[in-house]
N, C-alpha and C positions, 0 to 999 in steps of 0.2 A: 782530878786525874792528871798525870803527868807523860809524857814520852821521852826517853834519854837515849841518847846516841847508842845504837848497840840495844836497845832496848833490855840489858838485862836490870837495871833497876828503875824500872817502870813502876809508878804508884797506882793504887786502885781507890775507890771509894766501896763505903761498904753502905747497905738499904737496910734501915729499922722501920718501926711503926711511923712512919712520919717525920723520919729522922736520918740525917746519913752526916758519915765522917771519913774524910779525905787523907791520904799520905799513908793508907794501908799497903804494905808489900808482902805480893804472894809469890815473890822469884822463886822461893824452896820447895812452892810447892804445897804450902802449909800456912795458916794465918794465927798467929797467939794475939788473942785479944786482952793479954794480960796485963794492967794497967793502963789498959783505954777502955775507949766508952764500949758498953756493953751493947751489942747491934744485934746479936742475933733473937732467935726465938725457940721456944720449946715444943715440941709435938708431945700434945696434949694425950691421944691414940697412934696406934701401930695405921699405917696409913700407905699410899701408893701415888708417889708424884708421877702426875699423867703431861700436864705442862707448866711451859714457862713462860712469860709474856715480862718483854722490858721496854723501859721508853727515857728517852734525854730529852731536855730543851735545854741547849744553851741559855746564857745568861753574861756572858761578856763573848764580843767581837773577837775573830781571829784571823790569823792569814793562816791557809798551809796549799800557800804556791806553789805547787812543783811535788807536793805530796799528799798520801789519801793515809788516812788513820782510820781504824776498822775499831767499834767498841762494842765490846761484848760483855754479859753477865752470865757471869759462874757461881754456883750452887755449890756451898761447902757445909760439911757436916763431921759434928763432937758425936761419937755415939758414945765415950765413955760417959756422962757427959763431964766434958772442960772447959780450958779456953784455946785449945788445941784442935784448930780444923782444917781439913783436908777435902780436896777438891772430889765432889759428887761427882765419875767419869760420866760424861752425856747430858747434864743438867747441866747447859750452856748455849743462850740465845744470843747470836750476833745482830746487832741493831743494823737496820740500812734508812738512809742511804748512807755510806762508809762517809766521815768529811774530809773535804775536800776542797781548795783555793778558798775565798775567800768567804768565812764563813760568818751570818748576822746574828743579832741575838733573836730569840725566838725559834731558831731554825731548829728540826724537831729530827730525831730517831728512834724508830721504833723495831721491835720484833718480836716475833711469836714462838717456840720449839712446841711441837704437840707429839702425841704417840710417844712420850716416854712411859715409862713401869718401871721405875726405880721407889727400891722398897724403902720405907725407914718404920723405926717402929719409935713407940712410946719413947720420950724422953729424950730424944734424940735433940742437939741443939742446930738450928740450921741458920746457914749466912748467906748473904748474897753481895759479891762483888761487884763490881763495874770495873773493867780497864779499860785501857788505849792500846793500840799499838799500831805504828807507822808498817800499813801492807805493802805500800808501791809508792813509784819516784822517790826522793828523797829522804836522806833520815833524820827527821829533824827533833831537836826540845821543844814542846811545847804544854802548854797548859789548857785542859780543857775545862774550863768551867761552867756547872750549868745545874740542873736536877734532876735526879734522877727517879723513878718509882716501879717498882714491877711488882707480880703477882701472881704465884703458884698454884696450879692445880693441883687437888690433894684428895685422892676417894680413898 
């Protein structure tokens, strides 16, 4: 995941089966996974996301002296299905603690979103992103590296 001055071309990571790939950008709002790797997943049944649970561990050192970078994951969805997905409104968990000065490897974020009821049905294909974005003090480039994993509630 990346942060740019201005934050408007901010990179995301996207979460597969055990699998995640870096330099995805969802500025428009929208993710085409058309000639990259294939990360999302198919709902098998018509089904009701109840929550979301996400988590990072770094995995290289950082400084963000003077600034806090807040990472969250967003829940997108092909209903036709494509490679064309768009952001699930409300299916988005912010990890804490937001990082912050100087950060070690290991250092871990996590979060929960519960009580949603967002419908999808059969066939629907579904993604999950991870960003950054610089919330307070300074607005810096940085690179967060690390890994990521989360896991959907689905009755």
């Amino acid at each position: 995941m990346t942060t740019v001055l201005g934050g408007l071309l901010n990179t995301s990571s996207a979460v597969g089966f055990g699998i995640n790939f870096s330099g995805i950008s969802a500025a428009s709002g929208t993710v085409n996974l058309l000639g990259l790797t294939n990360m999302a997943f198919s709902m098998p049944r018509n089904g009701i996301i109840t929550s979301l649970a996400g988590y990072l561990s770094i995995s290289a050192a950082l400084s963000l002296i003077g600034s806090t970078v807040t990472v969250t994951a967003q829940l997108f969805q092909s209903t036709t299905p494509n490679n064309t997905f768009v952001a699930v409104p409300g299916a988005v968990v912010t990890l804490s603690p937001s990082l912050t000065g100087a950060i070690s490897v290991g250092s871990i974020s996590s979060g929960i979103t519960t009580g949603l009821n967002i419908p999808v049905t059969a066939g629907t294909r579904l993604l999950l992103l991870f960003s950054a974005e610089v919330t307070a003090g300074l607005d810096v480039a940085a690179t967060i590296s690390g890994y990521t994993s989360a896991g959907l509630g689905i009755s």
